[in-house]
N, C-alpha and C positions, 0 to 999 in steps of 0.2 A: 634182730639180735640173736647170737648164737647161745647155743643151752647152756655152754659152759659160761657164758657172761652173766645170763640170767641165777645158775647157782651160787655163781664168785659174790652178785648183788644180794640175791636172797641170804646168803650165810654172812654177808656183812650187813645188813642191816636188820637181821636175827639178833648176832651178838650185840648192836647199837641198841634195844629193845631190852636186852641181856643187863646194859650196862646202867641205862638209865631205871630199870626195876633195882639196881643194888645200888642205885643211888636214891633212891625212893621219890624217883622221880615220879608218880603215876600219871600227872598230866602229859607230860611227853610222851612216857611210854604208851600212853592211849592213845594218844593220835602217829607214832612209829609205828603202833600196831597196824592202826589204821589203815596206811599208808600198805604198809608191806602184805596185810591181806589182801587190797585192792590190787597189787601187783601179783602176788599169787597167781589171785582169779585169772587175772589175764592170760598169765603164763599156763593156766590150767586150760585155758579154752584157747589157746594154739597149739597144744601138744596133742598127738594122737599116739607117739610110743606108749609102749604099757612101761616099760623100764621107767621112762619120765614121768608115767602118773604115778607107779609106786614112792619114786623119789619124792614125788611132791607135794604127795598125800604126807611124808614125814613129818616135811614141813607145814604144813592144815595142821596137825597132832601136835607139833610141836607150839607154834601159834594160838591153841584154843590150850596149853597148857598156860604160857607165858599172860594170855587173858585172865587166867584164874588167880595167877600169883600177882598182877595189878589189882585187883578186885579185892584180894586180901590185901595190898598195901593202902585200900581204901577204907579199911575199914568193914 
């Protein structure tokens, strides 16, 4: 899969994480988390640009943010 499919997927299924936190969904949103860390990773361990690991480090920061605002919808 090319990088640009891999960001198009990553930024939609960011915002679907996005969507189900402002529906306070936190069961879904913890396993979308899940899911799209696990896919991360992956993408982190085929990429060797520095451009694509800055990229994707945004999205790791942006992911361990969206963590903490599930964790608050948990109480």
């Amino acid at each position: 899969m090319k990088q640009v499919d891999n960001y198009a997927l990553l930024k939609a299924n960011v915002q679907e994480i996005i969507d189900l936190i402002v529906a306070k969904d936190a069961t879904e949103a913890t396993a979308k988390l899940a899911e799209v860390s696990e896919q991360l990773d992956d993408i982190l361990d085929h990429s060797d640009d520095d451009d694509d690991l800055v990229e994707l480090s945004k999205y790791q920061v942006l992911l361990n943010q969206l963590h903490q605002k599930i964790v608050a919808l948990n109480g």
